[in-house]
BAKE-257165 format. One line per 5 residues: their letters; for each residue x, y, z of C-alpha. Coordinates in Angstrom, 1 decimal. Example, Ala and Ser with C-alpha at 12.3 -4.5 7.8 and 13.67 -1.06 7.14 Angstrom:
BAKE-257165
AS) 12.3/-4.5/7.8 ~ 13.7/-1.1/7.1 .
//
This chain:
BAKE-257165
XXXXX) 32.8/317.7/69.9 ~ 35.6/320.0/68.7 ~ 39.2/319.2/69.6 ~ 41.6/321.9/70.1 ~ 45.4/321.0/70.5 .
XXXXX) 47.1/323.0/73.5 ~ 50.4/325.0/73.0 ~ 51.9/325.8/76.2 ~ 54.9/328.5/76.3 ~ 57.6/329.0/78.4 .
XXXXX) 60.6/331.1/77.9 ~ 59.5/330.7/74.1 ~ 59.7/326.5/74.2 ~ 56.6/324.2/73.5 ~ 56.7/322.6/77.2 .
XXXXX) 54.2/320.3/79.3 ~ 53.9/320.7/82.9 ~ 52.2/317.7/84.9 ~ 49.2/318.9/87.2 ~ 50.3/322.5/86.6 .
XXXXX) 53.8/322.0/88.9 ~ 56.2/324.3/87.1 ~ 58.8/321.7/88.9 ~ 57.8/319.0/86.6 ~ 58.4/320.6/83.3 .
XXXXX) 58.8/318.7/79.7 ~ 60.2/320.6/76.8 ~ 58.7/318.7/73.6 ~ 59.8/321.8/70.9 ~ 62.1/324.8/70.7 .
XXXXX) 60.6/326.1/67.6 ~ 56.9/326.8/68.3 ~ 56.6/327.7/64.8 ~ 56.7/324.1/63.6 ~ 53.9/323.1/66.2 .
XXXXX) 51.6/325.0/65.1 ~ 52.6/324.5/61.7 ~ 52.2/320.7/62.6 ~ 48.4/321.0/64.2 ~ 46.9/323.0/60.4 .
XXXXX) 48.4/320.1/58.6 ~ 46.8/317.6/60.8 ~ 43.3/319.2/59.9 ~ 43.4/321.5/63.0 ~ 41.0/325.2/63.3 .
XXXXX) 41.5/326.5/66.5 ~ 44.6/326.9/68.7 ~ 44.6/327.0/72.5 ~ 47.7/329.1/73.4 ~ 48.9/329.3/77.0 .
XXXXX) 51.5/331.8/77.8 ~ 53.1/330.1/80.9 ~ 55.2/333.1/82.1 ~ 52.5/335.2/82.0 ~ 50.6/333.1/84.5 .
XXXXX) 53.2/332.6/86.4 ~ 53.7/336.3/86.4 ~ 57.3/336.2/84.7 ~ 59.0/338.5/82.1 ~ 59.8/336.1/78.9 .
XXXXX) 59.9/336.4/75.3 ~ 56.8/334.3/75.0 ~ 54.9/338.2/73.4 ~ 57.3/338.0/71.1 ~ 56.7/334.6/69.8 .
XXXXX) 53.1/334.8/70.0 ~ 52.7/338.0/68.3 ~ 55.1/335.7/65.3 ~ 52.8/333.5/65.3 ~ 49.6/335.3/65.1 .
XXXXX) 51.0/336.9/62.0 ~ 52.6/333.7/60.1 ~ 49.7/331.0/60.8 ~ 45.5/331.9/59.8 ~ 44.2/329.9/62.9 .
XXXXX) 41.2/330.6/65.7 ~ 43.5/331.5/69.0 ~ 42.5/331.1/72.3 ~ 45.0/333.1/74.3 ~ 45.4/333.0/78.0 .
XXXXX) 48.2/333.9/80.8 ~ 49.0/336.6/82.2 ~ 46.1/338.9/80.4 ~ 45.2/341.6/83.6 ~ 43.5/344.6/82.2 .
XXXXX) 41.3/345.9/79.8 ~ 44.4/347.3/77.7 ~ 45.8/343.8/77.6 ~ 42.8/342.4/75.9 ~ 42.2/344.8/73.6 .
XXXXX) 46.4/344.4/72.8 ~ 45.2/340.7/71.9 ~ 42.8/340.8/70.0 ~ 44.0/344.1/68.0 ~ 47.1/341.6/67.3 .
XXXXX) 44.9/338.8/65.5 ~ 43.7/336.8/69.0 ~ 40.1/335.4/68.2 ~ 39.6/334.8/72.4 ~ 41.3/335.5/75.3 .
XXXXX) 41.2/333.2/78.7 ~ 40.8/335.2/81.7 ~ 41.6/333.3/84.8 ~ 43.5/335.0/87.8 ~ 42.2/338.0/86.9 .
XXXXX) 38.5/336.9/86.6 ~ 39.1/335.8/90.4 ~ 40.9/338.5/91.9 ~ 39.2/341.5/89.5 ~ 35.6/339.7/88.7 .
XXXXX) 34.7/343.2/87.7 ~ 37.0/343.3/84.3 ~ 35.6/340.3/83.6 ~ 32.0/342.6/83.2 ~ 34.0/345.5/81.7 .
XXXXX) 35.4/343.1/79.2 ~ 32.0/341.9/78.2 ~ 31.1/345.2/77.6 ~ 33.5/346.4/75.4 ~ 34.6/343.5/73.3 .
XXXXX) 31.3/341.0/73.8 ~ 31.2/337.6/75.4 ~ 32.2/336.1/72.4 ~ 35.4/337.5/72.9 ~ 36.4/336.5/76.5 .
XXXXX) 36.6/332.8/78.1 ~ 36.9/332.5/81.7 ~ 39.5/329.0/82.6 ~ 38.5/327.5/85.7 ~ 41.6/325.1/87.5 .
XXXXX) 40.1/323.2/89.9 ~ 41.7/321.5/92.5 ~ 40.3/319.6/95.6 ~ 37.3/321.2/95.2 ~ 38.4/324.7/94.7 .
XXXXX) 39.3/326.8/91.3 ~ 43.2/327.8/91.8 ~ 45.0/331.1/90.9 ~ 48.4/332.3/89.8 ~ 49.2/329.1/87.4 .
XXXXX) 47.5/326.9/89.4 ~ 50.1/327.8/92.7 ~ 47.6/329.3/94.7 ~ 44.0/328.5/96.3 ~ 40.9/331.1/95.5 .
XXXXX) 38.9/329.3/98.5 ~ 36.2/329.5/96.1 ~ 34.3/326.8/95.1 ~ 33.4/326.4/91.3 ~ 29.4/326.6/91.6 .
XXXXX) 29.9/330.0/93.3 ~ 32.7/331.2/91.0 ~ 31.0/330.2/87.6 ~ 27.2/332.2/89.3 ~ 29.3/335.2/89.5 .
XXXXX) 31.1/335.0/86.3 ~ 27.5/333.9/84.3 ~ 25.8/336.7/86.0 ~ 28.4/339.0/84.4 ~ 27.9/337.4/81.0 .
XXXXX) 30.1/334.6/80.7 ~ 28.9/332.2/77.8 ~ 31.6/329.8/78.0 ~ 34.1/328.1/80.7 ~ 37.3/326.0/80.1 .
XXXXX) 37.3/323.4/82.9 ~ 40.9/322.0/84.4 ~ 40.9/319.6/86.8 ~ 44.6/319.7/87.5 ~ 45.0/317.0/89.1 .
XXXXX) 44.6/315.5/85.9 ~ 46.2/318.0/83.9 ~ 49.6/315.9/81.9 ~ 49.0/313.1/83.6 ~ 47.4/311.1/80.7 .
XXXXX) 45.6/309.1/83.1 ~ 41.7/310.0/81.3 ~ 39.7/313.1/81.5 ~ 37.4/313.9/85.0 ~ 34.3/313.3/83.6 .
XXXXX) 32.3/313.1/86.9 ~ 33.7/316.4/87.7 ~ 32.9/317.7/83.8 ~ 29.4/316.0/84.3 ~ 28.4/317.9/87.7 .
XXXXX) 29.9/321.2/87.0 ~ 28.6/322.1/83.3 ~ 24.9/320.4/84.2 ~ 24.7/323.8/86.7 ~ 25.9/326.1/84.6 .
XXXXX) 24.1/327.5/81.1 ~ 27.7/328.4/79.5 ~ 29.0/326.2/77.2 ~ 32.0/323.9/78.4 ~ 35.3/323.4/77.5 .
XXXXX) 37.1/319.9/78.4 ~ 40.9/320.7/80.0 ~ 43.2/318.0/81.5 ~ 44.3/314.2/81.0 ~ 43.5/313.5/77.7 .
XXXXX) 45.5/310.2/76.1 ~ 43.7/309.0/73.4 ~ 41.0/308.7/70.7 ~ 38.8/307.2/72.9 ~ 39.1/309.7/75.5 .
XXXXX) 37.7/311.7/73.6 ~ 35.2/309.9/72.1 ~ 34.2/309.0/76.2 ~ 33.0/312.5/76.2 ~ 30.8/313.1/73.7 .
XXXXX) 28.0/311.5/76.1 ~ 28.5/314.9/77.7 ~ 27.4/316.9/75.1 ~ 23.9/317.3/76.6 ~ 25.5/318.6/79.8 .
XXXXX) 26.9/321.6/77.8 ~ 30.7/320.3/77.4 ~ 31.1/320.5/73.2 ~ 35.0/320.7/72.9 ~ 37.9/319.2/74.4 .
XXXXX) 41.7/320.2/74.5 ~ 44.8/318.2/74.4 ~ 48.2/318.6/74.5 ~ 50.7/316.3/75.9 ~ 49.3/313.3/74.2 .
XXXXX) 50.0/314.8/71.0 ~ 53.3/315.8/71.5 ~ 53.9/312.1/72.9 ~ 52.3/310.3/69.8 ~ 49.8/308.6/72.3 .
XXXXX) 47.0/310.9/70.6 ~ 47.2/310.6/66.3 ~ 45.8/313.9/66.2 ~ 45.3/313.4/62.4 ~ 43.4/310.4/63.0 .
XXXXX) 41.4/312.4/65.7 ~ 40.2/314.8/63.6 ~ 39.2/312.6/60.9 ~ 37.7/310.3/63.3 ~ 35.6/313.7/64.8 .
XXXXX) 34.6/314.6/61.0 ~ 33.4/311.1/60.2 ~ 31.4/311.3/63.8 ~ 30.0/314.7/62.4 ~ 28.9/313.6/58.7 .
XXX) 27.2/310.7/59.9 ~ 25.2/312.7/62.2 ~ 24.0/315.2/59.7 .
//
């Protein structure tokens, strides 16, 4: 199970929204910098990075920041929001970008999500699935697709998609435990790997889904937990490793 600590940017803060509501906004860090900084120390390989404005479809000086960060910090980045064309994710991943999370756009264009495959491999490209009552959301997690997940993630493995990131939002920053019945029945019908998203608290949180391993899910992210000091993310990794060493 590989954890991967969230960074979520808005207007170029570190902020927390709670299920997705851009209403319900915590600003844990002006200097993004000293996050990520923060997360290598702690033992930390790869960083999920959200650009919030680009979901949301707003102008910000979160490019800026990420393209700063990219440059100061040698760390795997998974990079999504607001990334709509081909020429966006070649930007990304010209600029240091290991992955890129395509989520509105993998709903409302399916077909980049092909193109994308093509060009840059399916290594390269991550398509994030918000789920809420039953149906994967669009536009930061505002609007419904009306499309169920099972459909969604047949169409997006058909085109080549090897691994999904799976929020339940109703969950997401609410600390209250991840949706591992949800987790369970959605990455047991799909053959792409699975990525955990949304109410992570604690070390045993994630230790509760390593059951889940033989249904496909292999990582987990977290963010406001950390940023809370409910989740010693130094502990969690070294708790993780231990996990690991015994194993082999």
């Amino acid at each position: 199970m590989e954890l991967i600590p969230a960074l979520d940017l808005r207007k170029g803060r570190c902020v927390r929204l709670s299920q997705g509501d851009p209403d319900r906004e915590t600003c844990y860090e002006t200097d993004p910098s000293k996050i990520v900084a923060d997360f290598i120390a702690y033992g930390a390989s790869k960083l999920h990075l959200i650009n919030l404005d680009g979901a949301f479809g707003e102008g910000s000086v979160n490019p800026a920041v990420i393209k700063g960060l990219l440059r100061e910090y040698d760390i795997n980045v998974e990079l999504g929001g607001g990334i709509r064309t081909l020429e966006d994710i070649d930007f990304w991943l010209n600029k240091g970008v290991s992955q890129v999370i395509l989520g509105t756009s993998a709903i409302e264009a399916p077909e980049l999500v092909s193109q994308a495959i093509k060009k840059f491999g399916n290594d390269a490209i991550i398509v994030g699935m918000d789920v809420k009552d039953g149906r994967v959301t669009v536009r930061g997690w505002r609007e419904d697709s009306f499309l169920s997940p099972e459909a969604f993630s047949r169409d997006m493995e058909n085109r080549g998609v090897t691994r999904f990131i799976f929020t339940a939002v109703e969950t997401d920053g609410m600390l209250c435990g991840p949706a591992k019945d949800a987790l369970s029945r959605f990455a047991r019908g799909v053959t792409a790997k699975v990525t955990a998203s949304g109410g992570v608290s604690s070390v045993e949180d994630i230790l509760g889904l390593i059951d889940l391993e033989s249904d496909g899910v292999d990582s987990v992210i977290a963010g406001r937990a950390i940023y809370e000091g409910r989740l010693d993310l130094k502990e969690a990794f070294q708790v993780l490793y231990d996990l690991n060493k015994a194993e082999t």
